[in-house]
C-alpha positions as CSV (number, residue, x, y, z in Angstrom):
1,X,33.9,-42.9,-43.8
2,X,31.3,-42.6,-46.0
3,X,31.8,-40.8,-49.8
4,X,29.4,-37.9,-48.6
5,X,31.1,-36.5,-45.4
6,X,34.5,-37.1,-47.3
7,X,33.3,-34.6,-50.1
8,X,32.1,-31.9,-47.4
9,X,35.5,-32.4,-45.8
10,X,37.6,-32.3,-49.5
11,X,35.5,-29.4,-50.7
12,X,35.9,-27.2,-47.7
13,X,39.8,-28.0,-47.5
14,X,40.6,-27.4,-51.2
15,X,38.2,-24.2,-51.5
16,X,40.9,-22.8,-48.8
17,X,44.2,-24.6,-50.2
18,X,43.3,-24.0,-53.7
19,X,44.2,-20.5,-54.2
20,X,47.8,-20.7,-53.4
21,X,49.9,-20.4,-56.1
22,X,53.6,-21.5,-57.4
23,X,55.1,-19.0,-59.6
24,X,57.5,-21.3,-62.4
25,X,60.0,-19.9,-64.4
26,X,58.2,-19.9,-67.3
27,X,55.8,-16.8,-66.1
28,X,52.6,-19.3,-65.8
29,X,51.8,-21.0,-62.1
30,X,51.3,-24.2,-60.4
31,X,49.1,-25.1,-57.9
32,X,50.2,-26.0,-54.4
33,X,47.7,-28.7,-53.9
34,X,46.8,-30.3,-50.7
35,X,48.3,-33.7,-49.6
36,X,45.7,-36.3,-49.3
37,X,46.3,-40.2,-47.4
38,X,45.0,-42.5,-49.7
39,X,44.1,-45.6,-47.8
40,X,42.7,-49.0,-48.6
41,X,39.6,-50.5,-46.7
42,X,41.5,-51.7,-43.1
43,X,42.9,-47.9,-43.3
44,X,46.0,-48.8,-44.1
45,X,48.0,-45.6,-46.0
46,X,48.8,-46.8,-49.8
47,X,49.6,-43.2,-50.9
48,X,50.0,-39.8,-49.9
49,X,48.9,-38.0,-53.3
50,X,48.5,-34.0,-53.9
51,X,44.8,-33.0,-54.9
52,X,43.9,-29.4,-56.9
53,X,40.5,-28.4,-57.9
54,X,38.7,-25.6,-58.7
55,X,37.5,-23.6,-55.3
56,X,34.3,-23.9,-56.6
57,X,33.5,-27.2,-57.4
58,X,30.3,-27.7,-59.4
59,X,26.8,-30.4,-58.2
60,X,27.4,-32.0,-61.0
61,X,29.9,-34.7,-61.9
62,X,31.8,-32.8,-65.1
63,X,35.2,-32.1,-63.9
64,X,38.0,-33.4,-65.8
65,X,40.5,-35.5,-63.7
66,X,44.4,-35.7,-64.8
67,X,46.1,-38.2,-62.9
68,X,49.8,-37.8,-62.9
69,X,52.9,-40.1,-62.4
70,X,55.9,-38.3,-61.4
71,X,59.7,-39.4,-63.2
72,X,62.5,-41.0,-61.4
73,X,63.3,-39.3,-57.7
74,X,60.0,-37.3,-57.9
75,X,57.2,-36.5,-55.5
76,X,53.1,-35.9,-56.1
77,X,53.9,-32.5,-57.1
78,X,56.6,-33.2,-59.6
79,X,54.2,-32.5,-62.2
80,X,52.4,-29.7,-61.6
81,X,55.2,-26.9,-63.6
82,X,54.0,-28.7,-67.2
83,X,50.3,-29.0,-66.3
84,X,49.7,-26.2,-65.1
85,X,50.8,-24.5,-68.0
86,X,48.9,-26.6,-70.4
87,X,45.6,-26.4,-68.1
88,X,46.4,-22.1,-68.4
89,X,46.8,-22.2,-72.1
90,X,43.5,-24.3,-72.8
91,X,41.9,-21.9,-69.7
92,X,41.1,-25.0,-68.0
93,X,41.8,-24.4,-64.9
94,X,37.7,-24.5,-63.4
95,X,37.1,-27.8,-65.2
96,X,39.9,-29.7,-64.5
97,X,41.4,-31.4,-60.9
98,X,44.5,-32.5,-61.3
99,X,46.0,-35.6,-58.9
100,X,49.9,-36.2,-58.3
101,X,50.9,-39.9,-57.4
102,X,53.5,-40.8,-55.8
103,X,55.3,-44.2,-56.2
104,X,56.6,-46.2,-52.9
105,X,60.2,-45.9,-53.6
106,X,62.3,-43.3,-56.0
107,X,60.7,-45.1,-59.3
108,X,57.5,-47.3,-60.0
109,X,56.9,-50.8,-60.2
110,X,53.8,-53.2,-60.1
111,X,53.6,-52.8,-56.3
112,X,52.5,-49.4,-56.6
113,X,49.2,-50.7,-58.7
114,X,46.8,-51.3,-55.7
115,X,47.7,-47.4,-54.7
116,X,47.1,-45.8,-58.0
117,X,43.6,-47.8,-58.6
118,X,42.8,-46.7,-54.5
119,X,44.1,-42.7,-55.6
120,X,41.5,-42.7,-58.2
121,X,38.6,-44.5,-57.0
122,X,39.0,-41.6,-54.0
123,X,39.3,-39.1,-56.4
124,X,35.6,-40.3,-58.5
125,X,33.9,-41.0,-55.2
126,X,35.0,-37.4,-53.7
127,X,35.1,-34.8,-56.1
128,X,32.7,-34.1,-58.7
129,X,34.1,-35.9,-61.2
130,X,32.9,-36.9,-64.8
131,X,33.8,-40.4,-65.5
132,X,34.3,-40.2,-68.9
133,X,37.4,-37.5,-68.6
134,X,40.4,-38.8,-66.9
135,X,43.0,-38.8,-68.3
136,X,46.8,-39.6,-67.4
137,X,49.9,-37.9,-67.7
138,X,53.3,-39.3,-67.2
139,X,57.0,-38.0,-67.7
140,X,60.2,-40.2,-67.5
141,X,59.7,-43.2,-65.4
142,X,56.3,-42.1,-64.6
143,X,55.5,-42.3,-68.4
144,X,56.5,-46.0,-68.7
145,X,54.2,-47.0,-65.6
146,X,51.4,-45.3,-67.2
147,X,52.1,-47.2,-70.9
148,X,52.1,-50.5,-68.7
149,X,49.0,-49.1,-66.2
150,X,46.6,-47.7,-68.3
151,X,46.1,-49.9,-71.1
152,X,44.4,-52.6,-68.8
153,X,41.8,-49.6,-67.2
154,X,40.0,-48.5,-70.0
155,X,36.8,-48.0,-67.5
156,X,39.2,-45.0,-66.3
157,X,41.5,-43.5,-68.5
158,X,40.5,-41.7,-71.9
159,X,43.5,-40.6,-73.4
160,X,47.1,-40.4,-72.2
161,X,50.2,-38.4,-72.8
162,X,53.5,-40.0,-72.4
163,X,56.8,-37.9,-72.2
164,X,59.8,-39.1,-72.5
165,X,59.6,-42.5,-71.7
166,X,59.5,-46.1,-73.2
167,X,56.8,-47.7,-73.5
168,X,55.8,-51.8,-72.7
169,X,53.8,-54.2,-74.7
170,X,50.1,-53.9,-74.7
171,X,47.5,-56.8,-73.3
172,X,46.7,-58.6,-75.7
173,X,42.3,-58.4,-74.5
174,X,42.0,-54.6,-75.2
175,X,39.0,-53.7,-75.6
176,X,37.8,-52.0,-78.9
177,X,35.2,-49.2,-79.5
178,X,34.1,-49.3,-83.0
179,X,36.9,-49.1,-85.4
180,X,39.7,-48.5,-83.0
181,X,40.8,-49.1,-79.5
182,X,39.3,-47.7,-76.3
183,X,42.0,-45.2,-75.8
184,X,44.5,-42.8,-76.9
185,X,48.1,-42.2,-76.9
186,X,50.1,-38.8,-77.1
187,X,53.9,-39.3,-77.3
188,X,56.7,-36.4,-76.7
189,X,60.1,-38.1,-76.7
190,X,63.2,-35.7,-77.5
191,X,65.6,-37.4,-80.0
192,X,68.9,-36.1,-78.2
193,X,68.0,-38.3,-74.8
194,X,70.7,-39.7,-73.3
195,X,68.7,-41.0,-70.4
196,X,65.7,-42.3,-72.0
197,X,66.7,-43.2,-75.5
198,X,64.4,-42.4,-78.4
199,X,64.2,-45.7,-80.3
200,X,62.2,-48.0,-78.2
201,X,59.8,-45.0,-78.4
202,X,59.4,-44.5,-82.2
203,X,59.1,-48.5,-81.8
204,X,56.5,-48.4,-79.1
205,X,54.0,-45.8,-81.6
206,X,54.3,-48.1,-84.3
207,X,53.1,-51.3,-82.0
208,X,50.4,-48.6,-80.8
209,X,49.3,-48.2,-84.2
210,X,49.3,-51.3,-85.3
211,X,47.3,-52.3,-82.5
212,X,44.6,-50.1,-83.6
213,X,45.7,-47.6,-80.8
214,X,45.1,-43.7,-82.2
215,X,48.3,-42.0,-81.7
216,X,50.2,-38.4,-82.0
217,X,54.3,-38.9,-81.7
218,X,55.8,-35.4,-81.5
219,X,59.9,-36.1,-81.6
220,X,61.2,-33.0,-80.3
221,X,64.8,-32.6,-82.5
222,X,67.7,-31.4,-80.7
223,X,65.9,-32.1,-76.9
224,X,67.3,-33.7,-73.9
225,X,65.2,-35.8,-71.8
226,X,62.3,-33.7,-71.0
227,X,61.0,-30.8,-73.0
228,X,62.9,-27.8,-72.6
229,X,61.2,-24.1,-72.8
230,X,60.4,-23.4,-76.4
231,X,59.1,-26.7,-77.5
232,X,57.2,-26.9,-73.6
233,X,55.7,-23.5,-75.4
234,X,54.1,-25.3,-78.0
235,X,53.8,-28.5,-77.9
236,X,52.3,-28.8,-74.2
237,X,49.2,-26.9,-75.3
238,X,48.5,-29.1,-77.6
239,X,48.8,-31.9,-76.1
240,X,46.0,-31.3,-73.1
241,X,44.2,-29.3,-76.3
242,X,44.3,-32.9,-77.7
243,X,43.3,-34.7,-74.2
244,X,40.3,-32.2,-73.8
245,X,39.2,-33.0,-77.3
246,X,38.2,-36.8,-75.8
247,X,36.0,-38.5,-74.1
248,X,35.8,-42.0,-72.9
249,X,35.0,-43.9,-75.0
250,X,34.9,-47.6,-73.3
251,X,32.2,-46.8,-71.1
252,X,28.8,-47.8,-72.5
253,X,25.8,-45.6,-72.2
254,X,23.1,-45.9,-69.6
255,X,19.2,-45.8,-70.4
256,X,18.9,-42.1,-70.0
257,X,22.0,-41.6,-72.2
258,X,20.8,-43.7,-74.7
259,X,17.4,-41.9,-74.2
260,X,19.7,-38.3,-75.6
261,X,21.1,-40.5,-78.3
262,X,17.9,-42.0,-80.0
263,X,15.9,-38.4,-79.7
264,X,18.7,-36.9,-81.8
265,X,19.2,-39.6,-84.2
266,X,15.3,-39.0,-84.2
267,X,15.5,-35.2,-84.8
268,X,18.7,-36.0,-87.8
269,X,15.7,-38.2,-89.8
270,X,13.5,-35.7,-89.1
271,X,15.7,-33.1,-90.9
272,X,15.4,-30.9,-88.0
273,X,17.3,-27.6,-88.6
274,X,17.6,-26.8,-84.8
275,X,20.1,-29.9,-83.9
276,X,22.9,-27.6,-83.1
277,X,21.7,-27.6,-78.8
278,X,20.6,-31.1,-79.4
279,X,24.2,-31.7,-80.3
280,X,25.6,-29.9,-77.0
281,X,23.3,-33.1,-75.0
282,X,25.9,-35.0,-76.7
283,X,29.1,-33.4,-75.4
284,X,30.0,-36.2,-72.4
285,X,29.4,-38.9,-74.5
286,X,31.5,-41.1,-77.0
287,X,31.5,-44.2,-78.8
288,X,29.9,-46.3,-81.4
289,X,26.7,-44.9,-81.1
290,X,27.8,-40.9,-81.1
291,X,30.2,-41.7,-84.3
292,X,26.9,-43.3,-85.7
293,X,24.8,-40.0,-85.0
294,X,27.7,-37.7,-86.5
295,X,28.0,-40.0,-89.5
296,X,24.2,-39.8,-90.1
297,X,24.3,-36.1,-89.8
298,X,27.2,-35.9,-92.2
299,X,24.8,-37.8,-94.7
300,X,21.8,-35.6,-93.8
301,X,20.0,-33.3,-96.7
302,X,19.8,-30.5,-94.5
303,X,22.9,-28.1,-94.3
304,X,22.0,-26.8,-90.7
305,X,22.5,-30.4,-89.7
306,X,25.7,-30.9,-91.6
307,X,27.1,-28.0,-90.1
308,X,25.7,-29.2,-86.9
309,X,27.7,-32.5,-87.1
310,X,31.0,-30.2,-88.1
311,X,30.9,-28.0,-85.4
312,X,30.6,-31.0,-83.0
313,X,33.5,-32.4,-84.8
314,X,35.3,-29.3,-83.9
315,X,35.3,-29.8,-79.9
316,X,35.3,-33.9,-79.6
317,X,37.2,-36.3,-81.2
318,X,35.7,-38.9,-83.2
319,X,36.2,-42.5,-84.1
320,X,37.8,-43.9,-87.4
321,X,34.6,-44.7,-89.7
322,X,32.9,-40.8,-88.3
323,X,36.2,-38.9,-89.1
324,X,36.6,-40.3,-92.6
325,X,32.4,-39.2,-92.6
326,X,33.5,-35.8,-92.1
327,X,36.3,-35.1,-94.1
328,X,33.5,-35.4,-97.4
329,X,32.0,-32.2,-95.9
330,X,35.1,-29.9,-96.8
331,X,33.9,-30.4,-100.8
332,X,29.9,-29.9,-99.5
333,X,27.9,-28.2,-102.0
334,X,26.7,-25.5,-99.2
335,X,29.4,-22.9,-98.0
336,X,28.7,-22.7,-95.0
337,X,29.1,-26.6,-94.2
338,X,32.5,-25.9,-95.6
339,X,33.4,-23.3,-93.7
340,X,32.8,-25.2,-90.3
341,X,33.9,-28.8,-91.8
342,X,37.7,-27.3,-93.4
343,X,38.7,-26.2,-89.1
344,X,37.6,-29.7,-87.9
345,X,39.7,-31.7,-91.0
346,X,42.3,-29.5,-89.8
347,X,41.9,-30.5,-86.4
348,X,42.7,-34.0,-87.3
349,X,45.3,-33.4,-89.2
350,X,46.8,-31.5,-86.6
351,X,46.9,-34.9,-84.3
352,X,48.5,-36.7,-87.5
353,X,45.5,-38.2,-89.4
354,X,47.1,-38.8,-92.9
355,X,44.0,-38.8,-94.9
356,X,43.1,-35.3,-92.9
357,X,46.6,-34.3,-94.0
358,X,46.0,-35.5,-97.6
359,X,42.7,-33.6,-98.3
360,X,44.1,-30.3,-97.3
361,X,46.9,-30.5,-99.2
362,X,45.3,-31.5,-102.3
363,X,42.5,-28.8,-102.2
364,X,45.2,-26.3,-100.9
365,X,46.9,-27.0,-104.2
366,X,44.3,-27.5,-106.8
367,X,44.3,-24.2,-108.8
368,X,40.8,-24.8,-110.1
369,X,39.3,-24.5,-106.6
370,X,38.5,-21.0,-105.7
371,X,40.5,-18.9,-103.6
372,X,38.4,-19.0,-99.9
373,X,39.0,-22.6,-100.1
374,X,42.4,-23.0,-100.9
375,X,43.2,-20.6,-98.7
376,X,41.2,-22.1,-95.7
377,X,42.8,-25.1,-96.5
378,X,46.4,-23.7,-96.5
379,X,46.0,-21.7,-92.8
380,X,44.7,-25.7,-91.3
381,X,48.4,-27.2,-92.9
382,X,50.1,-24.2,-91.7
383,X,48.4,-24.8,-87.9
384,X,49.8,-28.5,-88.4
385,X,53.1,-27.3,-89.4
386,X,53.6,-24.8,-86.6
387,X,53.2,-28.0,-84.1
388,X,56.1,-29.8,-86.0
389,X,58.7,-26.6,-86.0
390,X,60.1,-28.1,-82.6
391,X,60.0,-31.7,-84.1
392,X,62.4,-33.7,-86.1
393,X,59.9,-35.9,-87.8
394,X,57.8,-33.0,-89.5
395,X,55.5,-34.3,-91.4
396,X,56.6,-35.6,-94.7
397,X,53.5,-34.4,-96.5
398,X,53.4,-31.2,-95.0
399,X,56.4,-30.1,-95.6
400,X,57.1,-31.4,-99.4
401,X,53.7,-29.3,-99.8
402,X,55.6,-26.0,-98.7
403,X,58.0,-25.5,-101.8
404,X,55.4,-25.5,-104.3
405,X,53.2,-23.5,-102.4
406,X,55.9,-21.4,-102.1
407,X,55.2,-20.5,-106.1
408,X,52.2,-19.1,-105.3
409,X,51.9,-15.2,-105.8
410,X,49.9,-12.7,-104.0
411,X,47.1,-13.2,-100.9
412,X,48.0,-17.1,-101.5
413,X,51.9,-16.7,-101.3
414,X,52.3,-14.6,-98.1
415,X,50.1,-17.0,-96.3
416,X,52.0,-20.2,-97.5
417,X,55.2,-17.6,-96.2
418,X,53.4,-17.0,-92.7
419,X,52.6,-20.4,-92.5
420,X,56.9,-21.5,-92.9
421,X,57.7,-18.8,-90.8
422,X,55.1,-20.4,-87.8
423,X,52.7,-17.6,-87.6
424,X,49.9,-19.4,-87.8
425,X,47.8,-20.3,-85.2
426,X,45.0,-21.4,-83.1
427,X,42.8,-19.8,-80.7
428,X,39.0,-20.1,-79.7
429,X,38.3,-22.0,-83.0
430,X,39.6,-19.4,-85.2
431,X,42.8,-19.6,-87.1
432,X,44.6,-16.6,-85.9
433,X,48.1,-14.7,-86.7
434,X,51.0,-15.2,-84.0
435,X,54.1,-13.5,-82.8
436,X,57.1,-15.1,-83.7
437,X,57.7,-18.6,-81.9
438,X,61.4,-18.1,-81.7
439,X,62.6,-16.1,-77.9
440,X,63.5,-13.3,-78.6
């Protein structure tokens, strides 16, 4: 069957299956999905995997894809209680489709490959779906599949999140974008898991690093295997927050995206002040040649542009070499440049960049700085810190920072207090105050 009559036939089927609902415990939902034989080209059935998309899906190919590998005795919709949740908190819910695998037997192994390439090669020839935002999402056995699967597709995935489960060695031919490697790695792992033990974990981020993989490890102290309510609460936003954040950045541009690219490098050396929409051309797009624009813009005379390149910073991820750019705008000599750049610094600090970390903390501390910035500064390592609460490797810079804070008097003080007590938070790009995170 051609790709065409299959999307007439998925679009009409998931409009009607879409809107049924599976309440969770938690008080958030899950969609039902529809099953969906994935077949290879003789028509054999590889797979019978769960689809969900929005019942209105768009002409355009801009839907995120999350492809999901279930844990050990699981089925294609063993996944759908966590993502839903973190779709719900990042209101994603009418730009994502999610896809639940499900392995041959009770686990995974290398014979379930050909199925999971056939899954998504249906899912980007049927559904409207943007190429450069798929992402995977594995728990327990399904996470240590996806650290040995997705490494060798970089032409798929852009960022993955692996939950308690081990991860394998990397191939040794991955490719590089820039500064760093094609993709990304989240990593939840509780420290009190007797099924999955922690240590070949905390082993597998530092070979991830090393390997000029970007990484976040959140060690959740206390868990068992899995995450249990309160950190779910916290840290699963985050981490599709973080996934959002991304792009692919493996796949190289075509003519007409390098067309967008060149007219706003154009428009940076022109010192146009209108680059802001020009920017937003830019949103689908990652790379070498988008950290190169943001870097230029960082360097540009004009402060519209500057602020331009901050606010850009604030919704995508960059590379190394364009993130290290932007951290010099939180000491630029316009205010409003600073006002935009401090958020997206703290946005990388919040995914564990050290020199993002580092920067704060010194300008949060510096008594010769003037109040508006020390206290900007101190709400972004406060936002970071409320993410490591559930964790047992807080962040050693973070919280040594907190004591002599804690000195401080007035204004200052009670938001260094606020910020130890986890009341600080994040919503719509605005650092905002929080109910307590502890259940009542």
């Amino acid at each position: 069957m051609s790709p065409k009559p299959i999307r007439t036939h998925v679009r009409r089927f998931l409009a009607f299956a879409i809107t049924c609902l599976v309440p969770l415990t938690g008080g958030e939902s899950a969609p039902a999905g529809v099953e969906q034989s994935i077949r290879s080209a003789s028509g054999d059935v590889l797979m019978n995997a769960v689809v969900v998309a929005p019942a209105k899906l768009p002409k355009e190919h801009k839907l995120g894809l999350i492809v999901l590998f279930h844990g050990m005795n699981g089925d294609a919709r063993f996944m759908f209680g966590f993502t839903g949740f973190g779709v719900q908190a990042n209101r994603l819910a009418d730009e994502w489709v999610w896809l639940g695998l499900k392995s041959k037997g009770a686990g995974w192994s290398d014979d379930d490959h050909p199925a999971i390439e056939a899954a998504i090669r249906w899912a980007v020839t049927t559904l409207p779906i943007d190429p450069r935002r798929i992402y995977g999402y594995g728990i327990s056995h399904g996470a240590m599949r996806l650290a040995r699967f997705a490494p060798s597709h970089p032409e798929w995935f852009a960022a993955n999140v692996l939950m308690a489960g081990n991860g394998h060695a990397l191939p040794a031919d991955k490719p590089m974008s820039g500064d760093e490697a094609a993709q990304r790695f989240y990593i939840i792992h509780g420290d009190n898991d007797t099924i999955v033990p922690v240590a070949p974990d905390r082993a597998y981020v530092g070979h991830l690093r090393q390997a000029a993989f970007p990484t976040v490890y959140r060690e959740i102290a206390g868990d068992p295997h899995v995450l249990s309510w309160l950190p779910h609460q916290i840290i699963t936003p985050d981490a599709f927050a973080w996934m959002e954040a991304q792009r692919n950045r493996a796949i190289p541009l075509d003519a007409q995206e390098q067309q967008v690219v060149q007219s706003l490098g154009t428009a940076i050396e022109a010192g146009k002040r209108n680059v802001a929409t020009d920017f937003a051309k830019i949103d689908r797009l990652a790379g070498q040649d988008v950290d190169a624009l943001v870097i230029k813009a960082t360097e540009s005379a004009v402060p519209a542009i500057r602020t331009a390149a901050a606010k850009y910073a604030n919704r995508r991820l960059l590379g190394k070499t364009a993130a290290k750019a932007l951290l010099r705008l939180v000491d630029d000599r316009d205010a409003g440049v600073r006002k935009e750049a401090i958020p997206a610094v703290g946005q990388l600090a919040l995914w564990q960049d050290d020199e993002a970390v580092a920067l704060l903390i010194a300008r949060a501390t510096d008594p010769k700085r003037s109040g508006d910035m020390r206290q900007a500064c101190i709400a972004q390592i406060a936002r970071a810190w409320r993410i490591n609460l559930p964790c047992s490797n807080q962040d050693k810079q973070i919280s040594e920072t907190w004591p002599k804070l804690g000195r401080e008097t007035g204004g200052l003080g009670k938001l260094v207090q606020m910020g130890r007590d986890g009341l600080i938070g994040w919503s719509d790009g605005v650092v905002v105050v929080l109910p307590p995170w502890k259940p009542k």
